[in-house]
C-alpha positions as CSV (number, residue, x, y, z in Angstrom):
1,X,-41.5,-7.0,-26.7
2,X,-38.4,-7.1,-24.9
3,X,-37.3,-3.8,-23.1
4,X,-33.7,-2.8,-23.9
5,X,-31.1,-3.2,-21.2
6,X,-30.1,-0.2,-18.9
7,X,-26.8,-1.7,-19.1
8,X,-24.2,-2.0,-21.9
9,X,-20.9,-3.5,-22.3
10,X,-18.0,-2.1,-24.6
11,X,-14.6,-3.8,-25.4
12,X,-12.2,-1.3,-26.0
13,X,-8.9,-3.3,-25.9
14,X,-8.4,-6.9,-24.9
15,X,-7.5,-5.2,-21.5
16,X,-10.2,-2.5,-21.1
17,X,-14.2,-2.8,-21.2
18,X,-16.7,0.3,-20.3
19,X,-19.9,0.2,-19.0
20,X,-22.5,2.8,-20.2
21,X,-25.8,3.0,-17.9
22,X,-29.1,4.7,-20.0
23,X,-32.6,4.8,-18.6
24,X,-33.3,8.2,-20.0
25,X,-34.7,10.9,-19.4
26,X,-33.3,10.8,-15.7
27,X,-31.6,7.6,-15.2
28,X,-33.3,5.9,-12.6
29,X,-32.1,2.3,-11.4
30,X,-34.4,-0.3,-11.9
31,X,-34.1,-3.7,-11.0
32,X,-32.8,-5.0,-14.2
33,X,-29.6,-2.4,-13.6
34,X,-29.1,-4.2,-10.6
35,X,-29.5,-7.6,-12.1
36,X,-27.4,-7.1,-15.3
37,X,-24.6,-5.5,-13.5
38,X,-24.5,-8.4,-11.0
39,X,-24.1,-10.7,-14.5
40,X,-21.1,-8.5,-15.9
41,X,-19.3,-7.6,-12.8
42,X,-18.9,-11.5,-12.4
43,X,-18.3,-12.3,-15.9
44,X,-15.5,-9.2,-15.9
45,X,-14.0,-10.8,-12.7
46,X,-13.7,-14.3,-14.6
47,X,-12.2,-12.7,-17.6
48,X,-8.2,-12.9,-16.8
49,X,-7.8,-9.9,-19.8
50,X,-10.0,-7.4,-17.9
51,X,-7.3,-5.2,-16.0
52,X,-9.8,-1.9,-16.2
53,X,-13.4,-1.2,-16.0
54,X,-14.9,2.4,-17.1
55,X,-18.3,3.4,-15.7
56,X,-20.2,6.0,-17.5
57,X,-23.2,6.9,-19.0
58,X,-25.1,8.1,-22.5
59,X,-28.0,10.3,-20.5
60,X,-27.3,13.9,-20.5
61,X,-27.2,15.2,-17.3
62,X,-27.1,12.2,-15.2
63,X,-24.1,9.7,-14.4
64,X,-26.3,6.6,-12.1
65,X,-29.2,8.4,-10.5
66,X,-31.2,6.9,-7.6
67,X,-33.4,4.1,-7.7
68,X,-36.8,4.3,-9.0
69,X,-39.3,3.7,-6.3
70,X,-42.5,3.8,-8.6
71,X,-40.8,0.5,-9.4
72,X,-39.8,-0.4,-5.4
73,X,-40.9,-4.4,-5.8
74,X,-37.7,-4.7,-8.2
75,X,-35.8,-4.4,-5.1
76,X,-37.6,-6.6,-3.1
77,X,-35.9,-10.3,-1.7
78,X,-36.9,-13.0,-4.1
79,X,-39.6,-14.8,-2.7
80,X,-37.9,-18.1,-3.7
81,X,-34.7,-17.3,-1.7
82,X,-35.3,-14.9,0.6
83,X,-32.4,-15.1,2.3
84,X,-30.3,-14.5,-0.8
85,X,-28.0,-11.6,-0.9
86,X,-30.2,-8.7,-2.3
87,X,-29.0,-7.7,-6.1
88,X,-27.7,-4.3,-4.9
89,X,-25.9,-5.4,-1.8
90,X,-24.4,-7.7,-4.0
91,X,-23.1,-5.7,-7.2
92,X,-21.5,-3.3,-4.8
93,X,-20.0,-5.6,-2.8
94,X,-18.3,-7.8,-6.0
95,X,-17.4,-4.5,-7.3
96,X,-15.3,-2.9,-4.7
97,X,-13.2,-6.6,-4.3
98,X,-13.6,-7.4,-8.4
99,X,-10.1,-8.3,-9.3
100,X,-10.3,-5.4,-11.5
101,X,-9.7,-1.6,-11.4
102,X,-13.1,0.5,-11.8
103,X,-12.9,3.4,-12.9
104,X,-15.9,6.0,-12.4
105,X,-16.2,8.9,-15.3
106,X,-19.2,11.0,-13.3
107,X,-20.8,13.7,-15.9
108,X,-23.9,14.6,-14.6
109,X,-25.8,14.2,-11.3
110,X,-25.1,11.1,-9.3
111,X,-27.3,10.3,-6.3
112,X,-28.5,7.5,-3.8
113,X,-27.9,4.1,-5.4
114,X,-26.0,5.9,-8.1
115,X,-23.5,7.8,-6.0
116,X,-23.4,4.1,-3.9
117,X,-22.1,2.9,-7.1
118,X,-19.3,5.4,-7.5
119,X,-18.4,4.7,-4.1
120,X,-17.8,0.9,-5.0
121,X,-15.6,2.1,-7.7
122,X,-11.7,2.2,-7.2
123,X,-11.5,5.6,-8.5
124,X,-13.8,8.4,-9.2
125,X,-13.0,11.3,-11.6
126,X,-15.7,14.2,-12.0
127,X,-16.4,16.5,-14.3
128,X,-16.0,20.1,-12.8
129,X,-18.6,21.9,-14.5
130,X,-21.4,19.2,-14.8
131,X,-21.0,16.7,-11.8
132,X,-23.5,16.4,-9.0
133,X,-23.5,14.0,-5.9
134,X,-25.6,13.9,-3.2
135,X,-28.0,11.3,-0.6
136,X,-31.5,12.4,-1.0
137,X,-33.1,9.1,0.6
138,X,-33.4,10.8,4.3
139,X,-35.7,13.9,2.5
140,X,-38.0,11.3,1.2
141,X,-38.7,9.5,4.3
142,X,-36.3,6.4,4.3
143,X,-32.6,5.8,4.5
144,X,-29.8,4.6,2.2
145,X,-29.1,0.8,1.8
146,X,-26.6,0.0,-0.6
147,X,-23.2,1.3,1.2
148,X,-23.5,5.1,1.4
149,X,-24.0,5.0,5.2
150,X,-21.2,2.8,5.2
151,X,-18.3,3.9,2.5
152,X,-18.9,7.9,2.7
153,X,-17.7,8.2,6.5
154,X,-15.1,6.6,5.3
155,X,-14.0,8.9,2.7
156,X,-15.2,12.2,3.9
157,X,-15.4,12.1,7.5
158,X,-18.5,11.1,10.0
159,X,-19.9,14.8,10.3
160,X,-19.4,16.0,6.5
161,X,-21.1,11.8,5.8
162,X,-23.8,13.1,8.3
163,X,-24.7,16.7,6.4
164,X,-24.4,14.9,3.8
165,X,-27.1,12.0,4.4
166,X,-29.6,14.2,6.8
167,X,-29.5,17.2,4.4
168,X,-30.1,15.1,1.3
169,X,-29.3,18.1,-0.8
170,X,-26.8,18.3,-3.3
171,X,-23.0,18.9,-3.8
172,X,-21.2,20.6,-6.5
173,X,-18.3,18.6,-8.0
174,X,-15.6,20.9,-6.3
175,X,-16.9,20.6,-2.4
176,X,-17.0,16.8,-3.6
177,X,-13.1,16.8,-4.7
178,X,-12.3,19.7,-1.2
179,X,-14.7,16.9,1.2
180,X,-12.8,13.7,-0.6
181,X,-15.8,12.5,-2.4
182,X,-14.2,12.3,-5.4
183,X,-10.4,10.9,-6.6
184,X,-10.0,14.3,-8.5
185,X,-12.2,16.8,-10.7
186,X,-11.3,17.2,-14.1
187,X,-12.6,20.1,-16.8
188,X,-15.3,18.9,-18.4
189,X,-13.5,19.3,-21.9
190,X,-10.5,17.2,-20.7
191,X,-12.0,14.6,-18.5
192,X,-12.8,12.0,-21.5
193,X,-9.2,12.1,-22.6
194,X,-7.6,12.0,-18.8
195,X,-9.6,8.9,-17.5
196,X,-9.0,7.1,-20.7
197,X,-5.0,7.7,-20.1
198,X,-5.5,6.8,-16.6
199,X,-7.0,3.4,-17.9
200,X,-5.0,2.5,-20.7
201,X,-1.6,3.2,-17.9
202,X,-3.3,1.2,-15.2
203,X,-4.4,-1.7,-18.7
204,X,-0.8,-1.5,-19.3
205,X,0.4,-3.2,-15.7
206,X,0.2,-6.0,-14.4
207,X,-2.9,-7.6,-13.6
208,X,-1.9,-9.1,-10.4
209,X,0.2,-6.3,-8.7
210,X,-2.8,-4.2,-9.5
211,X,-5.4,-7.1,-7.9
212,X,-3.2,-7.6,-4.8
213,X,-2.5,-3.9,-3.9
214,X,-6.4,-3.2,-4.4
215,X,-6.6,-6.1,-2.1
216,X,-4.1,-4.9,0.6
217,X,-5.9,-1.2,0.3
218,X,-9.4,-2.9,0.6
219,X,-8.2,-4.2,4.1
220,X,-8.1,-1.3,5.7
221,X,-10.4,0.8,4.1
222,X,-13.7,-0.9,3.1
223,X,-16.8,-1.9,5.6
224,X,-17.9,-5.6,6.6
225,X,-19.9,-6.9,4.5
226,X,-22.4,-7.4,6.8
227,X,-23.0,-4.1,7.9
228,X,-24.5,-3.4,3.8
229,X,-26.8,-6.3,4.4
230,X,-28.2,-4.9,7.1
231,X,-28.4,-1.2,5.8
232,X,-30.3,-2.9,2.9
233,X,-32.5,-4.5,5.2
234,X,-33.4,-1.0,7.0
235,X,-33.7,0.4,3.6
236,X,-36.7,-1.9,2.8
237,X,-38.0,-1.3,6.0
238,X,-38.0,2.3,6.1
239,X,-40.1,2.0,2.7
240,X,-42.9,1.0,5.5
241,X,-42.3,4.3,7.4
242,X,-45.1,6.8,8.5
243,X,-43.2,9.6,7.0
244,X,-42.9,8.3,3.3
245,X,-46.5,8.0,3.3
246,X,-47.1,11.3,4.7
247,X,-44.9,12.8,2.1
248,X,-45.3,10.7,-1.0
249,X,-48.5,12.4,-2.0
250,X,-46.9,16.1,-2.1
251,X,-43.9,14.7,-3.9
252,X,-46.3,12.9,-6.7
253,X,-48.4,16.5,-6.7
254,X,-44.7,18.0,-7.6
255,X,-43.4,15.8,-9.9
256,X,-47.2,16.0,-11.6
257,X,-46.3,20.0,-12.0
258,X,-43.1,20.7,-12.7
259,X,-42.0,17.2,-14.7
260,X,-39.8,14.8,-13.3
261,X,-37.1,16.5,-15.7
262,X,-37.4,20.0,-13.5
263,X,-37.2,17.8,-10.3
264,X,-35.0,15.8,-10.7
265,X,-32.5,19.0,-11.6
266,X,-32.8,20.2,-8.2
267,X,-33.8,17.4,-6.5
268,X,-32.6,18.3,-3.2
269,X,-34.6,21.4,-3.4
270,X,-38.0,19.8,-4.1
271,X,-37.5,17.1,-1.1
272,X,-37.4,19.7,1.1
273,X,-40.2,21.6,-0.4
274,X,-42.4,18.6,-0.3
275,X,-41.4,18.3,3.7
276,X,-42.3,21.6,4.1
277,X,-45.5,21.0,2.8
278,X,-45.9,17.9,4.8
279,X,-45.3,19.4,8.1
């Protein structure tokens, strides 16, 4: 039987579409997240309608969550092309140039290849109350690799990128909007209604002053290209590293205990536990 997608597409107006990502119960990203979203990113950059593109997601709790390494040979080069662009490299990298605006709505906890994702994304509105970012790749023995040691300097500074990264704990949605994480945070109550008025002003402009001032903003802000290639490169190699298989037992003892529900809550908290434990 064919597995429903992670990924679904939504035509609001002629002008708008929204992207909902569900993998419940935590949202984890799994190759065919990366895959599809490579296959609608280009076909939403073809489409000379699309003006705006929402991001959000139909799990409680969780906007994009990491990527799920019990599944780590969905992120592995294609053995046919190895020298292919990786899936993830590549979705981030079409999405922050897409002729399109993206538009992150974050409600829940967004981390690792999720928050890498939101950093790809034009703008990013959070929900006060219920929105979570953080980097835990460092507490589980490897490093990030699609663009968060690459965009988050960028936004929040080098040492605040660093706490960030080498703590892999987590960040309310307010030290997120204080740091410049974030475009803005929103009440939860009102943040539906705002980004969908941000979208339908930005939908009602046109398409290529919007596309060319991205453009002209993009050439001063965003990394080369090849300095994600080779993050994701010393993201698969750090999957090798002494210290994931040192840890990866305690972590799986964990996760056997408390559920992957309780840890991925407080996800942060756990990593470091399972360090602790390791040492």
């Amino acid at each position: 039987m064919t597995q429903p997608s992670t990924i679904g597409v939504e035509r609001l107006t002629p002008a708008i579409r929204r992207i909902t990502f569900s993998n419940p119960p935590v949202n984890l990203i799994v190759g065919e997240t990366a895959s599809r979203l490579v296959e609608i990113v280009t076909e939403l950059s073809e489409d000379p309608q699309v003006h705006v593109v929402l991001f959000t997601s139909s799990t409680p709790g969780y906007f994009f969550n990491h990527f799920d390494l019990g599944r780590v040979t969905d992120f592995l080069p294609s053995p046919s092309d190895p020298e292919a662009t990786p899936a993830w490299t590549d979705v981030v990298l079409r999405l922050a140039t897409a002729p399109f605006i993206s538009i992150a709505s974050i409600r829940g906890r967004t981390r690792g290849g999720g928050n890498e994702l939101a950093l790809a994304c034009d703008l990013r509105y959070a929900s006060r109350e219920h929105a979570v970012f953080g980097h835990p790749e460092v507490g589980g023995g490897i490093v990030p690799g699609g663009g968060g040691t690459e965009r988050l300097p960028r936004l929040i500074g080098r040492d605040r990128a660093l706490e960030a990264i080498l703590s892999s704990a987590d960040y309310d949605a307010d030290t997120a909007e204080r740091y410049g994480w974030v475009t803005r945070t929103v009440a939860d109550a009102e943040l539906d209604g705002f980004v969908d008025g941000i979208a339908s002003r930005l939908a009602s402009f046109d398409k290529t002053a919007l596309a060319t001032a991205k453009a002209q903003v993009n050439r001063a802000t965003l990394p080369p290209d090849a300095d994600l290639l080779t993050a994701y490169s010393e993201f698969l190699g750090s999957l090798t590293w002494p210290g994931v298989q040192a840890s990866a037992p305690l972590f799986e003892k964990i996760l056997a205990e408390k559920g992957v529900e309780e840890v991925e809550s407080r996800l942060g908290e756990y990593l470091g536990i399972a360090r602790q434990q390791s040492d």
